[in-house]
C-alpha positions, 0 to 999 in steps of 0.5 A: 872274212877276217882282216888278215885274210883280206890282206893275204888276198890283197897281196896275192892279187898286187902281185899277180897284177904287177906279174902280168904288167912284166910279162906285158912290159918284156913281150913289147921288147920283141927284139929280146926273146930268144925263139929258135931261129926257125921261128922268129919270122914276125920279129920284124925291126925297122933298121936305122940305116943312119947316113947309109944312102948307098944301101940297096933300094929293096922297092923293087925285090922280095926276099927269101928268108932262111926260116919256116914260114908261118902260113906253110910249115913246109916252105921258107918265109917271104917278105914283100913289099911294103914290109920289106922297106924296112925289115930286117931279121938278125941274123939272116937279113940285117944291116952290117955293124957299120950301117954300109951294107945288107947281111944275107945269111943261111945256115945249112939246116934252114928250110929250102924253096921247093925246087931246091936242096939248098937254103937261102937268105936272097932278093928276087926281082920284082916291079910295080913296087914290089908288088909283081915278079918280073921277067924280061927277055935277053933280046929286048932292052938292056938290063944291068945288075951292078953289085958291089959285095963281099962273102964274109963266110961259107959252110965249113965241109962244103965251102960253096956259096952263090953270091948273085945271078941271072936265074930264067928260063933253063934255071941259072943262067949266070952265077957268082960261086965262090967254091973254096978259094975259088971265085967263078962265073958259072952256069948249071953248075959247069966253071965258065971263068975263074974271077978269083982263084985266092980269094979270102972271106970278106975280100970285097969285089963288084960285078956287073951283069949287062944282058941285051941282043940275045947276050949276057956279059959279066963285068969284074972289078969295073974292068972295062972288058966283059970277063965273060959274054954268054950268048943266049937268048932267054924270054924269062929273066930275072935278077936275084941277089944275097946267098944261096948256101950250096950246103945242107945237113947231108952235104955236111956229113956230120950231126956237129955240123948241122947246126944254124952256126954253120952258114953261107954269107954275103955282104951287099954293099950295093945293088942297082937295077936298070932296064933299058 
């Protein structure tokens, strides 16, 4: 082989190498690649949550995620512990710009659990660390859920999102809805109260769920009176926190419409959890 060929080989081989070495170099920057939302589910990023105490503590949850998973192309991603400790996937599940609180987001063309029509970027209760779901009785101990959040947006024909419940036995058994401009407690889609009949995106409020003796009251705004008290006696409850967009493609009757820009989202500035 002459010299020059030695050296046009030589080159071609520099530079195959040095290509390798960039692909190499951007792959390890996960945070940068650009995949359809639907299938980001291992971009997992540890958050700084910097002097942010107040977060949430998610030893005891797992988490829905609004994208396929993996493992079962017709089912949305579950993260449980110990990934979840420090999980976050943007924009579905991040901290907000501020490091206070937790972004649950669900675009109306995300996939849904297998009993329901609708998406979700949500926590549900667990225990032993994560490791096992709970479920607890009305009628024995007392359980609280207190939340402190804000719904920051919601779809735009079909403006309708969950931002909390008590979920058991028969379903729902409490929710926090906010349909429009209308913030209520219901239960199996029927308006038991209205919290807030003007409430603006991003108005912050806390609510507090108190279920015990075959009762469930819902505190608002730290009033000392229960805005609503349920009496019903269920032997598998659990708490579930974050959005759950009451929207889909079809609810938003237009192709424009059926788009990962347009979502449901919550907030979560605080989530507390005692058992009694």
């Amino acid at each position: 082989m002459s010299n020059r060929k030695w050296f046009i080989f030589g080159v071609t081989v520099f530079l195959l190498l040095a290509g390798v070495l960039v692909i190499v170099i951007f792959l390890r920057k996960k945070q940068s690649i650009a995949l359809p939302p639907f299938f980001k589910s291992t971009l997992s990023q540890q958050p700084d949550q910097g002097n942010s105490s107040q977060l949430p503590d998610l030893t005891n949850w797992k988490l829905t995620l609004p994208i396929v998973s993996p493992d079962d192309l017709t089912q949305p991603l579950e993260i449980r512990q110990p990934e979840l400790a420090k999980y976050q996937l943007s924009p579905w599940f991040v901290l907000d710009p501020q490091k206070k609180g937790i972004v649950f987001r669900a675009a109306v063309n995300a996939p849904t659990t297998s009993n329901s029509s609708y998406p979700r970027s949500e926590l549900r209760e667990m225990t032993d660390k994560g490791a096992q779901e709970i479920f607890w009785s009305s009628s024995a101990g007392t359980h609280t859920l207190f939340l402190d959040e804000a719904i920051t947006a919601t779809p735009k024909n079909k403006p309708d999102v969950v931002a909390g419940q008590i979920h058991g036995d028969d379903s729902d058994l409490l929710v926090i809805r906010l349909e429009g401009q209308k913030l209520y407690l219901t239960r199996s889609k029927t308006n038991l109260v209205t919290l807030d009949d003007d409430y603006v995106l991003g108005k912050r409020f806390t609510v507090k769920f108190v279920v015990g003796n075959g009762e469930m009251k819902l505190y608002y705004n730290n009033n000392p009176e229960p805005a609503y008290v349920l009496a019903k006696k269920v032997k598998q409850a659990y708490f579930k926190v974050g959005v759950y967009t009451q929207s889909n493609c079809q609810r938003e009757e237009s192709a424009a419409l059926c788009s990962e820009n347009n979502y449901g989202e919550v907030v979560v500035y605080q989530a507390k959890v005692t058992h009694e």
